[in-house]
Steps between C-alpha positions, in 0.01 A plus 500: 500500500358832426329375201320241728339796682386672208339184361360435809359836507354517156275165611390702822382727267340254262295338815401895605422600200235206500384568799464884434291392147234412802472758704464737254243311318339393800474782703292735289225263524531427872603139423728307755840481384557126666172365364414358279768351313594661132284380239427574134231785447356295263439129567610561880756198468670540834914535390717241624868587664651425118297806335569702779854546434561866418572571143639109403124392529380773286727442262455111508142538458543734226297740643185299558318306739595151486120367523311764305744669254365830615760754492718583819566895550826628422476710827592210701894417357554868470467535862652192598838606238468871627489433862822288458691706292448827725555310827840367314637806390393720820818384677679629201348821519474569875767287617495228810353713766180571704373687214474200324201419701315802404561447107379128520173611682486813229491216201254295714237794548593594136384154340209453672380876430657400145211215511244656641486835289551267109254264644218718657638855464485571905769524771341304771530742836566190670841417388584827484434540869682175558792660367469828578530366909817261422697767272450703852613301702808444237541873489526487844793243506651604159443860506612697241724878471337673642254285689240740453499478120246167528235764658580796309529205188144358597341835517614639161400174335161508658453856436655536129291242378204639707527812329514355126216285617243837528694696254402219241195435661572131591788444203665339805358165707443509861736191526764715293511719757477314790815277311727854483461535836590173587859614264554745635513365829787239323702758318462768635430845375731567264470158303130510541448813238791349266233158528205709406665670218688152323149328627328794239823446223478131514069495453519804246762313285342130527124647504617675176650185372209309589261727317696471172491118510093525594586317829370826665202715419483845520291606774487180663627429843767339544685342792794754625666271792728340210618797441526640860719183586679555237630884555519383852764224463674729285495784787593196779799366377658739238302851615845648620672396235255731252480750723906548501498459165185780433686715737849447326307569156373826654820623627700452195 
C-alpha cells in the first residue's frame, strides 16, 4: 500500500511541477498565470490536454511542437521530473510529520525560483513575498529548536549576503538576498550559513565545470539560484548529518 502513496505522490509532483513551469515563466513578465492557455512560442498553437502531460508528452513529441517542429525547452521536463522526485523522497528524508509541509512548500518556491532565475535571471519579489508570509505562518505552527532560530536564521541570511553584496560591489542579486532571508527564516540559523557555504561549493565546482566545457564564460553572469537550491536542499534534509560528521572529523 505504501508504494501506492509514493506513486501517487510522484504524479502530484508531476502536475506541480507543471504548474510551477508557469509561474515562474509567467510572473517575471507580469503575465496571468490562468490565462491564456499554454501555447508554443513559436506558431502559438494552443496545447491540447495530450501534450500537456508532464514529461510523457515531451518525450512523445520528441521534444518538439507537434504543429511547427520548433524545438520545446528542456526546462520544462526537468522541472516537471525534479519537482516529483524531491516531493517523493522528502518523506524519506524528513519523515511523516508536520515538517513535511514545510519541505514540500521549500521544493515549490525552489522550482519556480529554479525557473525564473535560468529563464530570465531574476527572483521575482513577488513570490518571494508569497512565501516569505506562508513559511511564517508555518514557522509559527511548526516552529523549530529554538523557535527563535527562524528570526535569528532570517537575519543572518539577509545580512551575510547583504554584506558580500557591497563588499563585491553587487557580486550578489537583490533577489539573492532577499531569497537567504527567506532560508533562513526555514532553517534556521545554523543551517542557513552551512546553505550559503555548500550554495558557494556547489556554484564554484559546477561554474568551474561549466567553464571547462565552454557552457560558461568567464566574466559572464550567470544565474546563482541553481546553485543556492542546491546547497540549500543539501543543508534541509542532510545539514545535521554533515555537521556531526565535520564535528566528529574535528574532534578526532
Amino acid at each position: 500500500m505504501e508504494i501506492f502513496t509514493y506513486i501517487y505522490i510522484f504524479i502530484v509532483g508531476l502536475v506541480l511541477g507543471s504548474f510551477f513551469n508557469v509561474v515562474g515563466l509567467r510572473i517575471p513578465n507580469n503575465e496571468s498565470i490562468v490565462s491564456p492557455r499554454s501555447a508554443c512560442p513559436g506558431c502559438k498553437h494552443q496545447l491540447t490536454a495530450g501534450e500537456l502531460i508532464p514529461v510523457f508528452s515531451y518525450v512523445l513529441q520528441r521534444g518538439k511542437c507537434r504543429t511547427c517542429g520548433n524545438r520545446i525547452s528542456p526546462l520544462y521536463p526537468i522541472v516537471e521530473l525534479l519537482t516529483a522526485i524531491l516531493f517523493t523522497i522528502s518523506p524519506l528524508l524528513v519523515g511523516w510529520s508536520k515538517e513535511l509541509i514545510v519541505a514540500w512548500a521549500l521544493v515549490s518556491l525552489f522550482m519556480i525560483i529554479f525557473v525564473s532565475d535560468v529563464k530570465y535571471m531574476i527572483i521575482p519579489d513577488k513570490i518571494l513575498l508569497v512565501f516569505a508570509v506562508f513559511f511564517v505562518i508555518l514557522r509559527i505552527f511548526i516552529p523549530l529548536t529554538p523557535w527563535w532560530s527562524s528570526i535569528f536564521g532570517a537575519i543572518v541570511g539577509f545580512s551575510l549576503l547583504l554584506l558580500i553584496a557591497i563588499i563585491s560591489k553587487g557580486g550578489m542579486g537583490g533577489g539573492d538576498i532577499k531569497l537567504f532571508a527567506v532560508i533562513g527564516l526555514i532553517v534556521g540559523w545554523k543551517l542557513v550559513l552551512l546553505s550559503f557555504f555548500l550554495s558557494t561549493l556547489s556554484g564554484a565546482l559546477l561554474g568551474g565545470i561549466g567553464m571547462l566545457f565552454r557552457k560558461i564564460k568567464r566574466g559572464k553572469p550567470f544565474p546563482f539560484g541553481p546553485f543556492i537550491i542546491i546547497g540549500t536542499l543539501l543543508a534541509y534534509y542532510v545539514g545535521d548529518v554533515l555537521i556531526g560528521w565535520y564535528l566528529t572529523f574535528l574532534l578526532n
